[in-house]
C-alpha positions as CSV (number, residue, x, y, z in Angstrom):
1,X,18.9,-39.4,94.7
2,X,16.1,-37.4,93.9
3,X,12.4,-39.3,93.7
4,X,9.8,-38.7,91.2
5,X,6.1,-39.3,91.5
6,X,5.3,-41.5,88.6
7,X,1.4,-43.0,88.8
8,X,0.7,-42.3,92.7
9,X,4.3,-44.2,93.8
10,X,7.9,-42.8,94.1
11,X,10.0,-43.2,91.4
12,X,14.4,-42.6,91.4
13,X,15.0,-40.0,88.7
14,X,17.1,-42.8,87.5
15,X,14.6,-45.1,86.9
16,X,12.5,-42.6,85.1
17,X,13.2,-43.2,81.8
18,X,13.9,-46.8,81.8
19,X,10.0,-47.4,82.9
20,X,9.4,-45.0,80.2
21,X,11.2,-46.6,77.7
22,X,10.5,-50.5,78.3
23,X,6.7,-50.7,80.0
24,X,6.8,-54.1,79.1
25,X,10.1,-55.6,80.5
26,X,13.3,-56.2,79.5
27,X,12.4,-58.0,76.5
28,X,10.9,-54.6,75.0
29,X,11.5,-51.8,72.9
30,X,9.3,-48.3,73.2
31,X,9.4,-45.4,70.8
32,X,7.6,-42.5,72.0
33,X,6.0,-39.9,70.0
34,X,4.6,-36.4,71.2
35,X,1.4,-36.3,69.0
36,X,0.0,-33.1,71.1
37,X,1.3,-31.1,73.9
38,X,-0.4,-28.1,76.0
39,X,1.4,-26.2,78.9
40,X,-0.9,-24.3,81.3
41,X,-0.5,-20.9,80.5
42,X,-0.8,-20.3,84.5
43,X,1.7,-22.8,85.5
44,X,4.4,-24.8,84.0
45,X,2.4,-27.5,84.4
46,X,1.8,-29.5,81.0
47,X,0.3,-32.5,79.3
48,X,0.4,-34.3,75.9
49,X,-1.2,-37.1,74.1
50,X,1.7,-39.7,73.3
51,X,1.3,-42.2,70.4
52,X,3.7,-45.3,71.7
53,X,5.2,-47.9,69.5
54,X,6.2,-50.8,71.3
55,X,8.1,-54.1,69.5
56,X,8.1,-57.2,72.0
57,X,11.2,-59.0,71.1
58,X,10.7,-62.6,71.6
59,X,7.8,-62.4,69.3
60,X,8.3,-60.0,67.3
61,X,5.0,-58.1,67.8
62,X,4.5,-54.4,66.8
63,X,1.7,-52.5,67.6
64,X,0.4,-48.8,68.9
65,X,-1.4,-47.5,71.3
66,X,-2.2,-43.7,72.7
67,X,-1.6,-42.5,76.4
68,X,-2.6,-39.2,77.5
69,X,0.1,-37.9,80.5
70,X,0.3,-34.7,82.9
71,X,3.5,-33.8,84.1
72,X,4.2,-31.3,87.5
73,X,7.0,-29.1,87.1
74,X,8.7,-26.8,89.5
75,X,11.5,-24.6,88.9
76,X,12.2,-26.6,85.7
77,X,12.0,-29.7,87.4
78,X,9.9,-32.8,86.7
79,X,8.0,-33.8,89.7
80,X,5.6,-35.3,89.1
81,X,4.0,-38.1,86.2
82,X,0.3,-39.5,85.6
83,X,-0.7,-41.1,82.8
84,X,-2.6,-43.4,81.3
85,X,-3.0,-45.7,78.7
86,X,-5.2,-47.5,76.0
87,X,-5.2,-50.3,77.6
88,X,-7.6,-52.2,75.2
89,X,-5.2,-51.4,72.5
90,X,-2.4,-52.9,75.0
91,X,-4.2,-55.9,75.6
92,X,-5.2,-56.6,71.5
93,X,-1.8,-55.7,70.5
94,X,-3.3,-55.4,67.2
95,X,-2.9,-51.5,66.9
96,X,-0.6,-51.3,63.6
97,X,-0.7,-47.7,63.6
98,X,-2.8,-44.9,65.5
99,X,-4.1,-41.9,64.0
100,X,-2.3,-38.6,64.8
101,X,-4.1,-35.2,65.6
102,X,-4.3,-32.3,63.5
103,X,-2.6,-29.0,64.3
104,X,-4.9,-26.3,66.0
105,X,-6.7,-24.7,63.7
106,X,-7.0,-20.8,63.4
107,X,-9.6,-18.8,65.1
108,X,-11.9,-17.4,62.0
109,X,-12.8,-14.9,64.3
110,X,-10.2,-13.4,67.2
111,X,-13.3,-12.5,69.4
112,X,-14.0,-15.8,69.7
113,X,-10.6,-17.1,71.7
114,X,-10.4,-17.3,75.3
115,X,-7.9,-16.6,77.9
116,X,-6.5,-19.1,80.1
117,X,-9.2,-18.3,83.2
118,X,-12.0,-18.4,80.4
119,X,-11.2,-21.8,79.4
120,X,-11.1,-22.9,83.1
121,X,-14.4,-21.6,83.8
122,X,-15.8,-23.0,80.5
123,X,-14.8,-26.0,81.2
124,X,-16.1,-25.8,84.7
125,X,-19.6,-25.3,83.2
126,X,-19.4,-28.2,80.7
127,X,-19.1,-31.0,83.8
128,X,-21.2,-28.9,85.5
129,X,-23.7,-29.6,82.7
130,X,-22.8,-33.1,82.7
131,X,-23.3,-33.8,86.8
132,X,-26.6,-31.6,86.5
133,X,-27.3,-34.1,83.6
134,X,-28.6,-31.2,81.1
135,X,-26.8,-32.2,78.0
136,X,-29.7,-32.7,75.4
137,X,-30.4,-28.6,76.5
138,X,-27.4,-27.1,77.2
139,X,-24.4,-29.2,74.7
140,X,-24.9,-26.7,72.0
141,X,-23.3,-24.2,74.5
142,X,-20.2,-26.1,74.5
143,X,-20.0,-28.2,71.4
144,X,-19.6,-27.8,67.9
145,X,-22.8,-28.9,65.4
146,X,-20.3,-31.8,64.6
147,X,-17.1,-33.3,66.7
148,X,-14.7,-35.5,66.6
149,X,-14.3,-38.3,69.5
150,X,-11.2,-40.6,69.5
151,X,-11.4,-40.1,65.3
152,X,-14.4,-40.9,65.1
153,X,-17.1,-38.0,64.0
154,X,-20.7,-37.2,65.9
155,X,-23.4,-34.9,66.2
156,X,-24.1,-33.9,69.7
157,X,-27.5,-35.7,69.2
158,X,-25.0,-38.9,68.9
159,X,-22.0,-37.4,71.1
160,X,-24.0,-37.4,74.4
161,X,-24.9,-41.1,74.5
162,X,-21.2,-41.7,75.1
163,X,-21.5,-39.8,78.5
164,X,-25.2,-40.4,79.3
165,X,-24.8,-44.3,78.5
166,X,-22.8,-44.2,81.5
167,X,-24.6,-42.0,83.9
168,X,-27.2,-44.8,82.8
169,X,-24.9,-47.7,84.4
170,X,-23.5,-46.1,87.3
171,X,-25.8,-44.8,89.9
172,X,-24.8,-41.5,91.0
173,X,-21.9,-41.2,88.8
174,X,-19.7,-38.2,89.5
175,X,-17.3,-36.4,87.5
176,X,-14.7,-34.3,89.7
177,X,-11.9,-32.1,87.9
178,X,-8.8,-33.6,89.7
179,X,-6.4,-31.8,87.5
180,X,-6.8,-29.0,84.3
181,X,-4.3,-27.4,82.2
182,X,-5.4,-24.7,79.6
183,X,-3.2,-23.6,76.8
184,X,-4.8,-20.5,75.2
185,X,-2.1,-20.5,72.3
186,X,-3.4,-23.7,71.3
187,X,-6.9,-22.8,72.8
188,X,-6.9,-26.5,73.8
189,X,-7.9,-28.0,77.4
190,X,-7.0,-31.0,79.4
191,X,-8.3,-32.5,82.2
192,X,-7.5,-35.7,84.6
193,X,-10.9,-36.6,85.5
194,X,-11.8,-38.6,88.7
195,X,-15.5,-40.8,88.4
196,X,-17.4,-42.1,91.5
197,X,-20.3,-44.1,91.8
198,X,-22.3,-47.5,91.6
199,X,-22.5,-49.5,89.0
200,X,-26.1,-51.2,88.6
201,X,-25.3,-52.5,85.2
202,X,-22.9,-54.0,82.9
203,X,-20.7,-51.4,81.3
204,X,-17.2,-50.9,80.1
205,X,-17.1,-54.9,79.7
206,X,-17.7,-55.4,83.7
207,X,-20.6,-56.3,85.3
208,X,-21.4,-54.9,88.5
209,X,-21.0,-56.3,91.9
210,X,-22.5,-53.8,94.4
211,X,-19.3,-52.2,95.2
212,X,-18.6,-48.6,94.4
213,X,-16.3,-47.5,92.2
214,X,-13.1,-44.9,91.7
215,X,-11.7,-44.8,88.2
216,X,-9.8,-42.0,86.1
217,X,-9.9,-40.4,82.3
218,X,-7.7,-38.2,80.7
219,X,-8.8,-36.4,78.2
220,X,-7.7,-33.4,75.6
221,X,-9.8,-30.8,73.9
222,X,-9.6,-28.8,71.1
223,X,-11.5,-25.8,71.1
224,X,-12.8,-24.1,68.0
225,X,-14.5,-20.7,68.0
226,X,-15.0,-21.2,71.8
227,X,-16.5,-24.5,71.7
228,X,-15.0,-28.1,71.6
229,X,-14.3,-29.8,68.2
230,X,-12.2,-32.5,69.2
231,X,-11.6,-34.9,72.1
232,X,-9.0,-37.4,73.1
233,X,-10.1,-39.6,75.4
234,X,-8.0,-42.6,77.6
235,X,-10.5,-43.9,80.5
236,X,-9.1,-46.4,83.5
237,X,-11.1,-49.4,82.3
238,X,-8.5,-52.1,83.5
239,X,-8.8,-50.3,87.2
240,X,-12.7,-50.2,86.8
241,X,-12.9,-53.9,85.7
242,X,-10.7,-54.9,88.2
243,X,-13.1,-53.6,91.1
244,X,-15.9,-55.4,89.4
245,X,-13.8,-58.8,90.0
């Protein structure tokens, strides 16, 4: 039977969708929900921003939580699966109901959409930006005047302390594009971000033990007018705490 690569292990296509369906044993029910999807428009490659609901039956709990995945597809086969998971909202379990994402909105002016290759190398430049640590000069570039991050609204003054906060904690924290899909329908980007670094202080609930670090985001952006307006974020804290232990 054919396998599957399902989070970095080998998974019988068989198996697939029972892990999908039950992440939480037996005892669990899942409902999944496509909330956004993007397939690279230079590959079959795709990913989407899943909104799970999840009812754990020997206590009757219901909650939400989001979980951004990219899937690897060759000649119209699955091959491949990554994804991750709001794992504070796992833990709480006291997510009655997370916030969908709007559709795309229209280009007000047709000059102003990208191809496939110009998102790429846009988006290139913005962790360029971010390594090279020149955000307070160089966001407006990328960013709209105002954003949205995870539903919650900021001005780049406010956005960049979400990125530079961490730079801040980790000593010679790197961002490396691991995997990117661009959808220039949607004009919307994803990216599977790897991090590497030290962490000197406490951050992300962890304090630091002298040990470097390897930890993942996913994360999906809408761009509007040629610059981001939106971003959906799901970072590997549990696998970054968990090298602080």
């Amino acid at each position: 039977m054919r396998c599957i690569g399902f989070n970095g292990e080998d998974c019988l296509t068989g198996d697939f969708a029972h892990r999908l369906n039950r992440p939480f044993g037996t005892n669990s029910t899942n409902v999944v929900k496509i909330d956004t999807i993007l397939v690279d428009g230079f590959s079959s490659n795709l990913a989407a921003r899943l909104i799970n609901r999840t009812t754990l039956r020997d206590s009757g709990t219901v909650f939400e939580y989001a979980e951004i995945v990219f899937a690897e597809f060759m000649n119209d086969s699955l091959l491949g699966w990554r994804s991750l998971r709001d794992e504070d909202a796992v833990f709480s379990r006291e997510v009655s109901t997370v916030p969908t994402t709007p559709s795309p909105p229209p280009a007000s002016q047709p000059s102003s959409t990208m191809s496939v290759q110009e998102m790429k190398a846009f988006y290139q430049r913005y962790i360029k930006c971010i390594n090279d640590k020149t955000m307070t000069r160089d966001f407006a570039q990328f960013c709209q005047p105002e954003l949205i991050h995870n539903d919650r609204k900021f001005s780049i003054a406010e956005y960049i302390p979400l990125i530079s906060e961490s730079q801040d904690a980790i000593d010679d924290l790197y961002f490396e594009i691991d995997e990117m899909v661009a959808d220039d329908e949607t004009q919307q980007i994803a990216a599977r971000l790897e991090f590497t670094g030290t962490p000197m202080k406490e951050w992300g609930g962890a304090k630091p033990n002298g040990n470097e670090v390897e930890f993942h985001e996913h994360v999906i952006y809408q761009l509007e007018d040629g610059k981001i307006s939106r971003v959906s974020s799901v970072i590997e804290l549990d696998v970054y705490r968990q090298q602080m232990m």
